[in-house]
C-alpha positions as a printed Julia matrix, in Angstrom:
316×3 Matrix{Float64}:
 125.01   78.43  124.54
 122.13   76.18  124.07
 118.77   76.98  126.0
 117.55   73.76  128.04
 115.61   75.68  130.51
 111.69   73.73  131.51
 108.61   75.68  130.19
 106.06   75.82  132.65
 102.36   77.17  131.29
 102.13   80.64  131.63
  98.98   81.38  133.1
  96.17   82.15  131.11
  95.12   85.41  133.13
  98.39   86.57  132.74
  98.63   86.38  128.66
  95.17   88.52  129.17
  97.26   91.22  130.05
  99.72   91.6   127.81
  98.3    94.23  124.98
 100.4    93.84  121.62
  99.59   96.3   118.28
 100.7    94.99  115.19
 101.29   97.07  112.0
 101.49   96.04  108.8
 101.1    94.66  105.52
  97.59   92.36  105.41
  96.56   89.9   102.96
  93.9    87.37  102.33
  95.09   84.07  101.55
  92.57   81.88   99.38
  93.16   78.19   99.21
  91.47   76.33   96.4
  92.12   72.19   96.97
  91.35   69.81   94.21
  92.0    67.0    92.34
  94.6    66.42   89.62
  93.84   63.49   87.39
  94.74   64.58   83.52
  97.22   67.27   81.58
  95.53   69.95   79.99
  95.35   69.32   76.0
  95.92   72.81   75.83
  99.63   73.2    77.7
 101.51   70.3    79.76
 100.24   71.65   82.86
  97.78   70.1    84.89
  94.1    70.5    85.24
  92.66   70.94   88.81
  89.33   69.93   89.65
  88.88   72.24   92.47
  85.87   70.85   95.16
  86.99   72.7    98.36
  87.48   76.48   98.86
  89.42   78.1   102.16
  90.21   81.89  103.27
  92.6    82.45  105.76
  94.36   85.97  107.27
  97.25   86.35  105.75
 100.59   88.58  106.37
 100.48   90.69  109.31
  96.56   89.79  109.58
  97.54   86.48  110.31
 100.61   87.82  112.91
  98.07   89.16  114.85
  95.65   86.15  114.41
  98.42   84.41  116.05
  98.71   86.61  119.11
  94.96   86.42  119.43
  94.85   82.8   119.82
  97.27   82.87  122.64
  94.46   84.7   124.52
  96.51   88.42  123.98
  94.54   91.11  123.55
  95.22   92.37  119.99
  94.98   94.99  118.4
  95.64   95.13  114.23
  96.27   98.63  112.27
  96.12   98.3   108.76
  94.94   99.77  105.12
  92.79   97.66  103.14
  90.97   98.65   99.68
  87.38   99.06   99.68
  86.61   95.85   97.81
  85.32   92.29   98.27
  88.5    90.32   99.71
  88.62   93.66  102.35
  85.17   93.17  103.47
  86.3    89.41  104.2
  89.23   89.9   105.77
  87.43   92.51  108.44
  84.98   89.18  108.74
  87.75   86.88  110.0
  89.16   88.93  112.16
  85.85   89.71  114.1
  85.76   85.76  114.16
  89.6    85.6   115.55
  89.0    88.06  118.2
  91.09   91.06  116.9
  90.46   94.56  116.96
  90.63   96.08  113.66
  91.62   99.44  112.79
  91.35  100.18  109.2
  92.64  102.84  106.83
  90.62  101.94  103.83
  91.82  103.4   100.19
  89.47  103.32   97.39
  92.39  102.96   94.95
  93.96  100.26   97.14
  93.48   96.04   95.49
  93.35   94.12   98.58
  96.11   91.7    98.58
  95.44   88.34   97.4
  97.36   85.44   97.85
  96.25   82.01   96.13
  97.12   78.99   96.33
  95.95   76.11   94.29
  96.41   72.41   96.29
  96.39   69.17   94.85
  96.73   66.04   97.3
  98.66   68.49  100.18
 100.57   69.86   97.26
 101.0    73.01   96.26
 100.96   73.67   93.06
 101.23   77.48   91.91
 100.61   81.04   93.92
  98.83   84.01   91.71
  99.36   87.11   93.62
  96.84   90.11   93.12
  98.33   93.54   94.89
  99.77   97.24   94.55
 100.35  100.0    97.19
  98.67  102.31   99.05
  98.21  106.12   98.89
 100.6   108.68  100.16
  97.36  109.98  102.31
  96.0   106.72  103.33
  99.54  106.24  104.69
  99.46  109.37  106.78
  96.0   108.93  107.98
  97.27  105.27  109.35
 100.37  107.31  111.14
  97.87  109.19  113.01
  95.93  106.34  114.44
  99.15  104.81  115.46
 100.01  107.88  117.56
  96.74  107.4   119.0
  96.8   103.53  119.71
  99.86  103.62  120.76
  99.68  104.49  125.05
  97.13  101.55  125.31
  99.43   99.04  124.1
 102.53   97.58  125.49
 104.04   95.89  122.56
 104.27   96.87  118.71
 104.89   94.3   116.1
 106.11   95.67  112.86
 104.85   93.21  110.03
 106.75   94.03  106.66
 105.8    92.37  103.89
 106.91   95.24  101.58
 103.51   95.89  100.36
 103.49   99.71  101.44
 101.99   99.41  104.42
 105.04  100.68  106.51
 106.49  103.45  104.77
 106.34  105.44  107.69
 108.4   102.94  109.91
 110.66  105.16  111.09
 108.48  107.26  112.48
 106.56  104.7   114.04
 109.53  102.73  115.8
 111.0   106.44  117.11
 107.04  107.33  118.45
 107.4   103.61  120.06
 110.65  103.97  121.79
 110.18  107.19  122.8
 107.14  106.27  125.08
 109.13  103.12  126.19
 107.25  100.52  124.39
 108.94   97.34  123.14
 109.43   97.05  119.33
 109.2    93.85  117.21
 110.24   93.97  113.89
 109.71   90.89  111.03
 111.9    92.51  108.58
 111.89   92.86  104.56
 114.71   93.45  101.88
 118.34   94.62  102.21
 117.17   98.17  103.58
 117.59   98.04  107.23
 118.21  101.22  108.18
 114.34  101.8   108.17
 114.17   99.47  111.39
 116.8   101.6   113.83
 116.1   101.76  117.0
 113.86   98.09  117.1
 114.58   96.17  120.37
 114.27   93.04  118.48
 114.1    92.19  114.77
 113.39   88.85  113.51
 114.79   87.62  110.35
 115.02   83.9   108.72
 118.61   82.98  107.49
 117.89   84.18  104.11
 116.74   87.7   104.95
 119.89   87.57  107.21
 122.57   86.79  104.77
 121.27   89.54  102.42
 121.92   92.05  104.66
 125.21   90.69  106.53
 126.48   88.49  103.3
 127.42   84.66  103.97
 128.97   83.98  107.25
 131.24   80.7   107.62
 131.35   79.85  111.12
 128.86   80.63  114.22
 131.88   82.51  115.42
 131.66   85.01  112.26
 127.75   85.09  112.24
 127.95   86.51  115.64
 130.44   89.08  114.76
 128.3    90.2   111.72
 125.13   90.06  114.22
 127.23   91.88  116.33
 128.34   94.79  114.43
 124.98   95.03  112.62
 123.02   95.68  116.09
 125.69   98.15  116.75
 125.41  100.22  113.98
 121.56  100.08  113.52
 121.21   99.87  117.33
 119.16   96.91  118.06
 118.66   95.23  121.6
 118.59   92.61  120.19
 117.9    89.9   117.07
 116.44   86.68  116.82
 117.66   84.54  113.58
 114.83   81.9   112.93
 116.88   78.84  111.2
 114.24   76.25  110.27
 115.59   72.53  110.84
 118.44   74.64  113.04
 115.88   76.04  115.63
 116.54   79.44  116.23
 119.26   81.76  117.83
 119.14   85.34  120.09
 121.95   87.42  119.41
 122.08   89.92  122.53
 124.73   92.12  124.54
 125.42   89.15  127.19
 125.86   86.66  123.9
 124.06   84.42  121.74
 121.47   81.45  123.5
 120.22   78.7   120.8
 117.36   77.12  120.9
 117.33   73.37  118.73
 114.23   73.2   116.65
 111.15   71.16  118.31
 109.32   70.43  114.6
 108.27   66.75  115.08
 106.83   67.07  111.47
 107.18   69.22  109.14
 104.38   69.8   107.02
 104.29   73.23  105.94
 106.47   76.43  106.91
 104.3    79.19  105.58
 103.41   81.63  108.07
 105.88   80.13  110.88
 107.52   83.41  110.88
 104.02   85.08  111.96
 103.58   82.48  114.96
 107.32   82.43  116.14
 106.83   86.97  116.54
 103.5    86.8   117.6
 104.29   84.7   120.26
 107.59   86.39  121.47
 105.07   89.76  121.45
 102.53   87.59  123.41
 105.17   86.62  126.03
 106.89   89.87  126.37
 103.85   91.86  127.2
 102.86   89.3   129.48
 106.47   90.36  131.34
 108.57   87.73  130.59
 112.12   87.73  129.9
 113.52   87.52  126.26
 115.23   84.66  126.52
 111.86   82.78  128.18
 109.84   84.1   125.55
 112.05   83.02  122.86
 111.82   79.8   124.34
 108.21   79.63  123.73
 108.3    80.92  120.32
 110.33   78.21  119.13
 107.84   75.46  120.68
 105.22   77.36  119.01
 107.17   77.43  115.37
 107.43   73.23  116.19
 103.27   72.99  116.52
 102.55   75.34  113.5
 104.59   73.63  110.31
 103.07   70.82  111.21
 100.2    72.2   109.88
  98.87   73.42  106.06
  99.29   77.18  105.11
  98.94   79.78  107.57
  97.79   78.4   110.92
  98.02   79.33  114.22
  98.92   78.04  117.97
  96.11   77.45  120.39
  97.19   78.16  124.2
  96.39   74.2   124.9
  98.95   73.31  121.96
 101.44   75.62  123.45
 101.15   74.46  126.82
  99.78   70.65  126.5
């Protein structure tokens, strides 16, 4: 079934009340944009004259950044190292209204992300990372437990940087005092996520865990059986170009994509959760809130790198 249903705004007093945690893996994404007009003498690769610098929240930083610029009140919990790009990424989210609550490890590399640009192009990624303590990790658990009755929503960010070893926990604490969990999943493994009411995986991260399905008819089986066993409410399969689909125990609703252009899909993961979080804590139904996820994906590749949705692009 396709989804055809009007979107009226949702008021903005209502988003105000929806409180949504996120968890997770953060990053700081550095842009450097320059010029490209010889080949290095020293390899065939290309020399960039770099003249413009950005920094951007990245991973579940930039989740949360998302869910912030709805007008949601957001909360992030997170560890960071004790180290230059840390001290900047606790600077941008002061800027993007989100309350941070950081574990910091001394051992920890902040992760870095960046991306060299030539003429809207990207042309290579360096990443800079490793994981977090065993304490650090515990320490983070704790503050969970305590966050956890002011919020109504918790968004599980995995980027399989550490941050989430203690997932399980987390989604059982979550359930158990009847809040909703979101989960953006990582790798083949899961089991970690039982117990999620939704989980929201591209196509990719889908077929790895389900194999490759050869009809819509099959993929809902698979969809099926999976939420069974690992007992999700439900699942939400983004599909790029394809829009995205809501697997649930009344059947599966599709929404077509609305990309007018597509520019750039980094980080359209992050906007299509944060906004289903945004909507759901506001009180509206999945299948609503989907609906205004996927408008949301449609604003944000048409933009460079990880961006967000304004509540006037949402709702123009």
């Amino acid at each position: 079934m396709t989804s055809m249903t009007p979107l009226p705004p949702v008021p903005r007093e209502q988003l105000g009340t929806s409180r949504v945690l996120v968890v997770g893996d953060v990053m700081l994404d550095r842009y450097w944009f320059g010029d490209v007009n010889r080949i290095s003498p020293e390899a065939p690769v290309p020399v960039v004259h770099v003249n413009r610098t950005e920094e951007r929240l990245g991973g579940a930083a930039n989740v949360a950044r998302n869910a912030a610029a709805l007008g949601v009140q957001t909360s992030l919990l997170c560890v960071i190292g004790d180290d230059e790009p840390a001290r900047k990424l606790i600077e941008l989210l002061e800027h993007s209204n989100v309350s941070a609550h950081v574990e910091r490890d001394p051992e920890l590399a902040t992760t870095i992300k960046l991306r060299i640009v030539s003429r809207q192009q990207q042309l290579i990624r360096i990443d800079f990372e490793n994981t977090p303590t065993h304490e650090v990790l515990l320490a983070g658990l704790a503050r969970f437990d305590a966050l956890l009755p002011t919020h109504d929503v918790v968004l599980l960010s995995d980027y399989a940087k550490g941050g989430l070893t203690h997932v399980e926990r987390m989604i059982a604490s979550a359930r158990a005092a009847q809040r909703i969990v979101l989960v953006d999943p990582k790798g083949d493994d899961w089991a970690r996520y039982r117990g999620a009411s939704v989980i929201t995986p591209n196509r990719a991260e889908l077929r790895e865990v389900v194999g490759r399905w050869h009809s819509e008819a099959d993929l809902e089986q698979r969809v099926s059986k999976l939420r069974a066993e690992l007992d999700f409410a439900a699942l939400l399969l983004t599909r790029s170009e394809e829009g995205m689909t809501l697997f649930t125990d009344q059947g599966a609703v599709h929404e077509p994509t609305q990309a007018r252009e597509v520019y750039d899909v980094s980080g359209a993961g992050d906007t299509v959760i944060a906004t289903l979080a945004a909507m759901l804590g506001a009180g509206l139904p999945l299948t609503q809130a989907m609906a205004y996820a996927n408008r949301a994906a449609g604003v944000v590749v048409a933009k460079l790198g990880t961006a967000t949705v304004e509540y006037d692009e949402l709702f123009q």
